[in-house]
C-alpha positions as CSV (number, residue, x, y, z in Angstrom):
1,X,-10.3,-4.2,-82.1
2,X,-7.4,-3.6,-79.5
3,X,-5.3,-6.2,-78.7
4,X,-1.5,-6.3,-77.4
5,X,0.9,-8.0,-79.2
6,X,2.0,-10.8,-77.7
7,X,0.9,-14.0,-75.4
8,X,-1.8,-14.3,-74.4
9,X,-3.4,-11.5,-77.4
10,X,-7.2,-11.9,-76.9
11,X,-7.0,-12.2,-73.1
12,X,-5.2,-9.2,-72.4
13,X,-7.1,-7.3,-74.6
14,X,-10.3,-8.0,-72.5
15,X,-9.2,-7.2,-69.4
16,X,-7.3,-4.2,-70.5
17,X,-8.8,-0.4,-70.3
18,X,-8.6,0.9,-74.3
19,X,-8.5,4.4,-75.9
20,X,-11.9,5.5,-76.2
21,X,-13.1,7.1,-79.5
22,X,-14.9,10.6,-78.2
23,X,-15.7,12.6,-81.5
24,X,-14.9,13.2,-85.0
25,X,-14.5,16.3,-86.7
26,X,-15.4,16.5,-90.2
27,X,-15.6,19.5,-92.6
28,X,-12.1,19.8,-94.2
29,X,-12.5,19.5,-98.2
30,X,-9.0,18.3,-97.9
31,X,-6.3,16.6,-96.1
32,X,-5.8,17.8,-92.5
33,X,-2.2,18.0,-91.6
34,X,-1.9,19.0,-88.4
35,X,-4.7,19.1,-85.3
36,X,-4.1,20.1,-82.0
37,X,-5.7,20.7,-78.6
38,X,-5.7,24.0,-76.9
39,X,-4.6,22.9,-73.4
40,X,-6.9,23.5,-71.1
41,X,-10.0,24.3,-73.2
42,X,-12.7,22.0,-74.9
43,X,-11.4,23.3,-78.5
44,X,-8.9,22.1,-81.2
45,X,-7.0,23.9,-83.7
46,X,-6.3,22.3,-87.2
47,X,-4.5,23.2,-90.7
48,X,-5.8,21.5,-94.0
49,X,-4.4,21.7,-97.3
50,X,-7.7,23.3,-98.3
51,X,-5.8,26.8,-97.3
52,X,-7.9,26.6,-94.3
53,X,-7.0,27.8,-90.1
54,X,-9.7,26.6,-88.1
55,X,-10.6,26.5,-84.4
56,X,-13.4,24.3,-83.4
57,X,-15.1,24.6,-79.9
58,X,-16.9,22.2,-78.0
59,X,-20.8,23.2,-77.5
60,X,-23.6,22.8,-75.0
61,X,-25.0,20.0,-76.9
62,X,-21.4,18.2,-76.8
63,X,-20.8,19.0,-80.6
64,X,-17.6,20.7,-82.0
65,X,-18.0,23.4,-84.1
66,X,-16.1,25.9,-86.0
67,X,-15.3,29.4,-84.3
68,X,-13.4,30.4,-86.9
69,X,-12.2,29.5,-90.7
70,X,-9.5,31.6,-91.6
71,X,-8.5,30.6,-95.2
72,X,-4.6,31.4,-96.5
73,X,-3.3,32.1,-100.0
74,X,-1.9,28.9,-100.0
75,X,-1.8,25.2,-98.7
76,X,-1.4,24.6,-94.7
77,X,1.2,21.6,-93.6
78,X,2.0,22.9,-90.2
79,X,1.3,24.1,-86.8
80,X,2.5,25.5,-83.6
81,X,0.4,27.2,-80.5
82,X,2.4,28.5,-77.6
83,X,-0.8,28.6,-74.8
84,X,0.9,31.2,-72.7
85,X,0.2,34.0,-75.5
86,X,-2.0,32.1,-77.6
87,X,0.2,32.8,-80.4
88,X,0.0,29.9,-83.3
89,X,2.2,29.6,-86.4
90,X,1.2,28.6,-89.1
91,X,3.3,27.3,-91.9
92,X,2.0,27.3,-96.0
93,X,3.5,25.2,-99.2
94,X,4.9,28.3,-100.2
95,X,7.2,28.7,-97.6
96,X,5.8,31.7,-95.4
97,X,5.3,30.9,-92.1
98,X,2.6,33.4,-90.2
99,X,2.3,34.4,-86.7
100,X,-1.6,34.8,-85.2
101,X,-3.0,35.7,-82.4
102,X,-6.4,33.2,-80.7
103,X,-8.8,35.7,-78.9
104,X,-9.8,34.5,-75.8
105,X,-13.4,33.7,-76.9
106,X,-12.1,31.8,-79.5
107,X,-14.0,33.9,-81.7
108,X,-11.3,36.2,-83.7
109,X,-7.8,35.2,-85.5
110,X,-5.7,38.3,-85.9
111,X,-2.5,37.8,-87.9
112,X,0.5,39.8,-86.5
113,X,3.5,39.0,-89.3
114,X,4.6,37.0,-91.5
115,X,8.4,35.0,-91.8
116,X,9.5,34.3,-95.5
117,X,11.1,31.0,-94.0
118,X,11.6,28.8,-96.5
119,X,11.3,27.9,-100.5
120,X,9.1,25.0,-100.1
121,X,6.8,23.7,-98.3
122,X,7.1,24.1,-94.3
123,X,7.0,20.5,-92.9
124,X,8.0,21.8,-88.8
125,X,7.2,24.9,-86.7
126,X,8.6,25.2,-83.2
127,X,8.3,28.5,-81.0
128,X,10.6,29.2,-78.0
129,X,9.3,31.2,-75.5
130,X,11.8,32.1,-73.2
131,X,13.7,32.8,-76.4
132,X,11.4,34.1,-78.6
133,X,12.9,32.1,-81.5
134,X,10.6,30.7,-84.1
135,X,12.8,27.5,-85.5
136,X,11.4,25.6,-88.6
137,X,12.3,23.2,-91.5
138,X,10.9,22.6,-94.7
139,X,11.2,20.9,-98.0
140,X,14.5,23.2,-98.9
141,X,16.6,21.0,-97.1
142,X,16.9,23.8,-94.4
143,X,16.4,24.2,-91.4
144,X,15.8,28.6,-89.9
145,X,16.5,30.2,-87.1
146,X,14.1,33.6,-86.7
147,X,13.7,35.9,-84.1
148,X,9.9,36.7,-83.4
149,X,10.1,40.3,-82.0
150,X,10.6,41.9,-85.2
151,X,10.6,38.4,-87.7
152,X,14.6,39.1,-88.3
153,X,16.0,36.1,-89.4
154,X,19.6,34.8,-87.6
155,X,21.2,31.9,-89.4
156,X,20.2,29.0,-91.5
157,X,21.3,25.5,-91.7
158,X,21.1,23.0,-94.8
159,X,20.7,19.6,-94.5
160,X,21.4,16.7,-97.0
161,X,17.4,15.7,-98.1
162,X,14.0,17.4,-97.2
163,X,13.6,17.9,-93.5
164,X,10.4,16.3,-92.3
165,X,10.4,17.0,-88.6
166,X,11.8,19.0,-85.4
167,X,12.2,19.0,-82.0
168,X,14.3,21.7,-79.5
169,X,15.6,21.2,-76.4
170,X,14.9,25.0,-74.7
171,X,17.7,24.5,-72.0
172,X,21.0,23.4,-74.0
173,X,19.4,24.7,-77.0
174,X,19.7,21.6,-79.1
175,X,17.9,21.7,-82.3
176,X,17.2,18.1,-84.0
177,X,16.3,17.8,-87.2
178,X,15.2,14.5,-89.3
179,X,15.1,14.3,-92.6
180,X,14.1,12.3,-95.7
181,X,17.2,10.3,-95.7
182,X,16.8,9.3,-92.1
183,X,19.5,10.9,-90.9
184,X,18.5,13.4,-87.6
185,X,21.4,16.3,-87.6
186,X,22.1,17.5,-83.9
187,X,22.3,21.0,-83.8
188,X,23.8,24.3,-81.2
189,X,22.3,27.4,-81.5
190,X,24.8,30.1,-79.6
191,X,25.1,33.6,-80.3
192,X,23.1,33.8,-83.5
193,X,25.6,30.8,-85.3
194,X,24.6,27.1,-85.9
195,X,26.9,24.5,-85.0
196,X,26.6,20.9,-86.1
197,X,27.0,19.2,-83.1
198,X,26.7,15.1,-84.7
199,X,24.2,13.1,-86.8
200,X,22.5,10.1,-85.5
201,X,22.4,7.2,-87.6
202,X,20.1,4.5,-86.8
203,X,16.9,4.2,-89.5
204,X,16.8,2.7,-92.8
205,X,14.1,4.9,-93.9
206,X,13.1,8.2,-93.3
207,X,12.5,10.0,-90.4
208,X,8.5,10.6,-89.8
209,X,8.2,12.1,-86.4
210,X,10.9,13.3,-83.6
211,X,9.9,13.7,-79.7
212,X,11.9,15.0,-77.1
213,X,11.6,13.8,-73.5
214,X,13.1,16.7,-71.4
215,X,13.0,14.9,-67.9
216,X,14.8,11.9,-69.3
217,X,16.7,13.8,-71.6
218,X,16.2,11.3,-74.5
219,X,15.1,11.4,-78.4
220,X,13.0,9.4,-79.8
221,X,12.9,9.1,-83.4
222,X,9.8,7.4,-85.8
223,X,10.8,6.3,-89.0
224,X,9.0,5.3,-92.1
225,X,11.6,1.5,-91.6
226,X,8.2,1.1,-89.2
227,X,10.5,1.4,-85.6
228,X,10.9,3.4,-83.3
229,X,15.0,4.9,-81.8
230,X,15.1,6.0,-78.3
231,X,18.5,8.0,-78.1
232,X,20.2,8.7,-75.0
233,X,21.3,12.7,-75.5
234,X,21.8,13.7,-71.5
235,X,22.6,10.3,-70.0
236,X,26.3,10.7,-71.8
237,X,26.7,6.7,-72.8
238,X,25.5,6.9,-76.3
239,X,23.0,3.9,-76.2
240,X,20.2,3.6,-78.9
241,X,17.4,1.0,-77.9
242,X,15.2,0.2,-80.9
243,X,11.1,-0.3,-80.7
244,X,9.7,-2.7,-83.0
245,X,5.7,-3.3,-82.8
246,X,4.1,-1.4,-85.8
247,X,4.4,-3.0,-89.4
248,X,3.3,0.6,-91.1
249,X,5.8,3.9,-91.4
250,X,5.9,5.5,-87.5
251,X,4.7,9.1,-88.1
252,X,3.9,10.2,-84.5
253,X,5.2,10.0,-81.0
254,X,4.2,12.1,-77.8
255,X,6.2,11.0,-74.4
256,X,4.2,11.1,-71.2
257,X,7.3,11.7,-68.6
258,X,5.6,11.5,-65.1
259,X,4.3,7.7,-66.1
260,X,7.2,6.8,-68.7
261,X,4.9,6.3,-71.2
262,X,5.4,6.3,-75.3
263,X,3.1,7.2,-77.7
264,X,3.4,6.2,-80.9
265,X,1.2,5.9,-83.8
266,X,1.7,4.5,-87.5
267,X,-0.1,5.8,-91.3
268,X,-2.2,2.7,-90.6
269,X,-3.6,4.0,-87.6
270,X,-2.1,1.5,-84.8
271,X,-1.2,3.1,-81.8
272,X,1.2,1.5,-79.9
273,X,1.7,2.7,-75.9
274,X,5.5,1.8,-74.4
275,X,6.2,1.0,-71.2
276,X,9.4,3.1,-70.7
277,X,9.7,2.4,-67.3
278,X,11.6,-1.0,-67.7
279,X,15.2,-1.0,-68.4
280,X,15.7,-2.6,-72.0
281,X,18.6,-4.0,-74.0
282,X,20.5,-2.6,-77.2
283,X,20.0,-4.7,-79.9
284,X,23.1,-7.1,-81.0
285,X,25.6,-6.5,-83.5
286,X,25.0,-8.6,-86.4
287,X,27.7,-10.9,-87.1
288,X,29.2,-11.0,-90.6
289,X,30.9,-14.9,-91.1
290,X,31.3,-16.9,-94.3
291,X,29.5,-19.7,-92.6
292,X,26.6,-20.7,-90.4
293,X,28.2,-20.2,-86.9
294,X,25.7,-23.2,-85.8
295,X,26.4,-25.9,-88.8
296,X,29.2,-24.2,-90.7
297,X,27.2,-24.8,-94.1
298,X,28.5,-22.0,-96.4
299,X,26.6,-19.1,-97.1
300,X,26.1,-18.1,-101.0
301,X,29.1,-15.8,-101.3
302,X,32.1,-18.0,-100.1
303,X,33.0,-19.8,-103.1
304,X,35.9,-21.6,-101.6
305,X,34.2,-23.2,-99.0
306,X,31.3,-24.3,-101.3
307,X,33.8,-25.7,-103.5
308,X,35.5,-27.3,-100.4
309,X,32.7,-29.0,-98.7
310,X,30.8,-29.5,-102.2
311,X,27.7,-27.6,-101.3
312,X,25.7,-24.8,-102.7
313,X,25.8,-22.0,-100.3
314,X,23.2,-20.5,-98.4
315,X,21.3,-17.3,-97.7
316,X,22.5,-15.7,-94.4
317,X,20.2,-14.8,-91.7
318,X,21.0,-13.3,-87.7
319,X,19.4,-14.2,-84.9
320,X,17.9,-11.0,-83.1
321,X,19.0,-12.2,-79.8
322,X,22.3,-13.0,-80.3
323,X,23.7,-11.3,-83.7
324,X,24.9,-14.9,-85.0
325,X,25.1,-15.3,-88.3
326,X,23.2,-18.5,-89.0
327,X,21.1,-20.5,-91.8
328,X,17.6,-21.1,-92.3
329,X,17.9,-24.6,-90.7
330,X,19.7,-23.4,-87.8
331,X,17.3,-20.3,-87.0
332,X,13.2,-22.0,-87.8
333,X,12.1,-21.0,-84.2
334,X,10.5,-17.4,-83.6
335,X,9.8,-15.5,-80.4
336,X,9.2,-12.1,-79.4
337,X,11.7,-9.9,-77.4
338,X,10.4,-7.1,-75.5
339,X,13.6,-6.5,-73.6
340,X,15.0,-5.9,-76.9
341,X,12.1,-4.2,-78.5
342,X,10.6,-6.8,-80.8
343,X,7.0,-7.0,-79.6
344,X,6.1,-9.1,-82.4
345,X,7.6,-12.7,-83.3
346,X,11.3,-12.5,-84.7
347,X,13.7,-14.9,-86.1
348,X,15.7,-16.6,-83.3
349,X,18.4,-19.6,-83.5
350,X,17.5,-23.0,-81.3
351,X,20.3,-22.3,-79.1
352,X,18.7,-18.6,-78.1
353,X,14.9,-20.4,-78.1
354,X,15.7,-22.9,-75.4
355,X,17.4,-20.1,-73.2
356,X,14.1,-17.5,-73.8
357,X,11.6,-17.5,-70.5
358,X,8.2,-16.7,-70.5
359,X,9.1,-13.4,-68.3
360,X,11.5,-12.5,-71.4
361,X,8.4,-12.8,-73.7
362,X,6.2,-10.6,-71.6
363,X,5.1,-8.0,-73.6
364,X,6.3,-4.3,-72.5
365,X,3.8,-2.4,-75.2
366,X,0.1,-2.5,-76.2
367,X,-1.4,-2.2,-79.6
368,X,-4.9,-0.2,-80.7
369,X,-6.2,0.2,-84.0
370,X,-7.3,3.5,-84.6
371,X,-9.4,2.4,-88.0
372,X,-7.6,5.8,-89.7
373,X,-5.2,6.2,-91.7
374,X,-2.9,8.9,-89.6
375,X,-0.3,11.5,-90.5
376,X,-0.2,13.3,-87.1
377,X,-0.5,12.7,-83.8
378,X,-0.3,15.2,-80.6
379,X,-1.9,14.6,-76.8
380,X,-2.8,17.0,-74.2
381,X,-2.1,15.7,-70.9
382,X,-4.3,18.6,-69.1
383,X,-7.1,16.5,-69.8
384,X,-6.0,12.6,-71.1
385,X,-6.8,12.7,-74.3
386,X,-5.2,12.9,-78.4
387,X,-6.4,13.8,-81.4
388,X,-5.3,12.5,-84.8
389,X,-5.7,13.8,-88.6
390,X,-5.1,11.8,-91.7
391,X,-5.5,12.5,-95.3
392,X,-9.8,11.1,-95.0
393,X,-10.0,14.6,-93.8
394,X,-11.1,13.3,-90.3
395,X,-9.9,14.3,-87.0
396,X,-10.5,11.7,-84.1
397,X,-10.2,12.6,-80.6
398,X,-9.6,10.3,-78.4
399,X,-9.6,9.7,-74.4
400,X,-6.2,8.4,-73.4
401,X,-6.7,8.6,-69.7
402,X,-7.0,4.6,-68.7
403,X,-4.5,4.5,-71.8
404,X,-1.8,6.6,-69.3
405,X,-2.4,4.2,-66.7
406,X,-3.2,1.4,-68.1
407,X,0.1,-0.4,-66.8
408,X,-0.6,-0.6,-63.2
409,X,-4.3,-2.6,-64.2
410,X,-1.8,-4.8,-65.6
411,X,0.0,-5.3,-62.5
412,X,-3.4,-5.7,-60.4
């Protein structure tokens, strides 16, 4: 069922538009890694670990089929397709990423060359046009730079852990890379050189999915902690607002600037949409204090002040509104916070509960179960819709349409 999180649940959920379940695709004798839509056209483009490239093209009777099945020496784990050229990239577990070219009947794959990119598996392909720069990160702990005239390679950079996802900002040419430690390394590409630019530091677990929003010029960052970073790159104040709705690792995201909407989509197949039109609230500082701030009972570690008042100390907890270090006594109540990104109930103390309105605890996000377990998500906005693939070997498309603007039926 879809619901949104928050109050009233099963209300809303009636009188809200949901993501509408259009086909599946099954034939993959493995997991799909990667789908995505050629914009534009009724056809879909996916890589499976069963070594196989396929295009699949919507028919007369409303059935997608395969136009082609191109199978590779090895493994497929991911995908890029510039629609201009109707070039796609395909990267392998062995490290080779290969450039094709999509006839325009959809009918014929011809390969034009191959990058020895990486020593492990490719987990990120992006290709820059205006550039002509394929960038790309795999399990090596590298991130490459190639050129895509003639496949010479310019620099490399290496990270700490595995990289497991990229995004590039084409006009400063930013790279950002995440990795497995969930750090997300900001890199300059200038005159064939890398230059570590800084490293964001935000997640607790490890990145799953990056997005860049060009108009706003902001990063948004899914990790496998189950929440969601939105960094301000361009606006110059260094604010990072954290998303919390999902309760499964985040591993896709797909901004829709011209309605400031977030996409974002967890292994347990929840989509969650964003309203990213509303101005929210960093999260508070927690506060660190030998003490409850509210009752001043002692917290397990200060011995002198168990020792003083007699007591045995207690476990420390913060409230999310307020960063206070307080007790279990002191913080019972819980309430959501969609101003500070908690779309589900969060622990709170009674000072912070009594100040909270029913406008703070309207709820800025909406929840859908997908009933798949996901490892990529993309969205083409030519014609509303996203398509999904997990390791069931299914790929669901989906009409997002209503989705998009679902938040002025809200308003109405």
């Amino acid at each position: 069922m879809a619901a949104k999180i928050g109050d009233p649940i099963g209300e809303s959920s009636k009188k809200n538009p949901r993501p509408v379940l259009k086909t599946k695709l099954e034939g993959c004798s493995d997991v799909v890694n990667q789908a995505r839509f050629i914009p534009h056209e009724d056809a879909v483009i996916t890589v499976s670990d069963d070594r196989s490239i396929r295009v699949w093209v919507k028919r007369d009777n409303g059935q997608y089929w395969p136009s082609i099945c191109h199978m590779m020496s090895d493994s497929c784990s991911s995908l890029d397709y510039n629609s201009e050229t109707r070039r796609t990239f395909v990267g392998q577990d062995n490290g080779t990423i290969s450039e094709f070219t999509i006839s325009r009947d959809m009918n014929r794959l011809s390969h034009c060359k191959n990058y020895p990119a990486h020593m492990g598996r490719v987990t990120g392909i992006f290709f820059s046009l205006d550039d002509e720069w394929v960038l790309s990160v795999g399990r090596d702990k590298s991130f490459q730079w190639h050129e895509s005239k003639n496949g010479k390679k310019y620099s490399e950079y290496q990270t700490q852990a595995w990289c497991t996802s990229l995004e590039f900002d084409v006009q400063t040419k930013h790279v950002f890379v995440g990795d497995y430690s969930g750090l997300i390394s900001v890199l300059r590409l200038e005159n064939k050189m890398i230059k570590l630019k800084t490293t964001l530091k935000g997640h607790s677990g490890s990145i799953g999915s990056l997005e860049w929003d060009f108009d706003r010029q902001q990063l948004y960052s899914g990790s496998f902690d189950d929440s969601v970073i939105v960094w301000d790159i361009g606006g110059g104040k260094g604010t990072a607002l954290e998303l919390h709705g999902h309760h499964s690792k985040v591993v896709g995201l797909a901004c829709v600037s011209h309605s400031k909407r977030l996409f974002s989509i967890s292994n347990d197949g929840v989509l969650g949409i964003w309203n990213m039109a509303t101005k929210r609230k960093e999260t508070p500082e927690w506060v660190d204090s030998d003490f409850c701030q509210y009752c001043r009972s002692p917290f397990f570690w200060a011995f002198k002040q168990m020792w003083d008042q007699k007591q045995i100390g207690l476990r420390q907890h913060h409230c999310r509104r307020c960063g206070k270090a307080v007790c279990d006594k002191c913080s019972k109540k819980r309430s959501t916070l969609p101003i500070l990104g908690f779309e589900y109930e969060v622990r709170v103390c009674l000072t912070c509960f009594e100040e909270i309105t029913n406008e703070e605890r309207r709820p800025l996000a909406l929840f859908h179960n997908t009933k798949q377990p996901v490892i990529h998500m993309s969205i083409d906005l030519t014609k509303g819709r996203l398509v999904t693939s997990g390791n069931d070997r299914i790929v669901k498309f989906v009409i997002a349409t209503t989705v998009i603007d679902v938040w002025g039926s809200m308003k109405r």
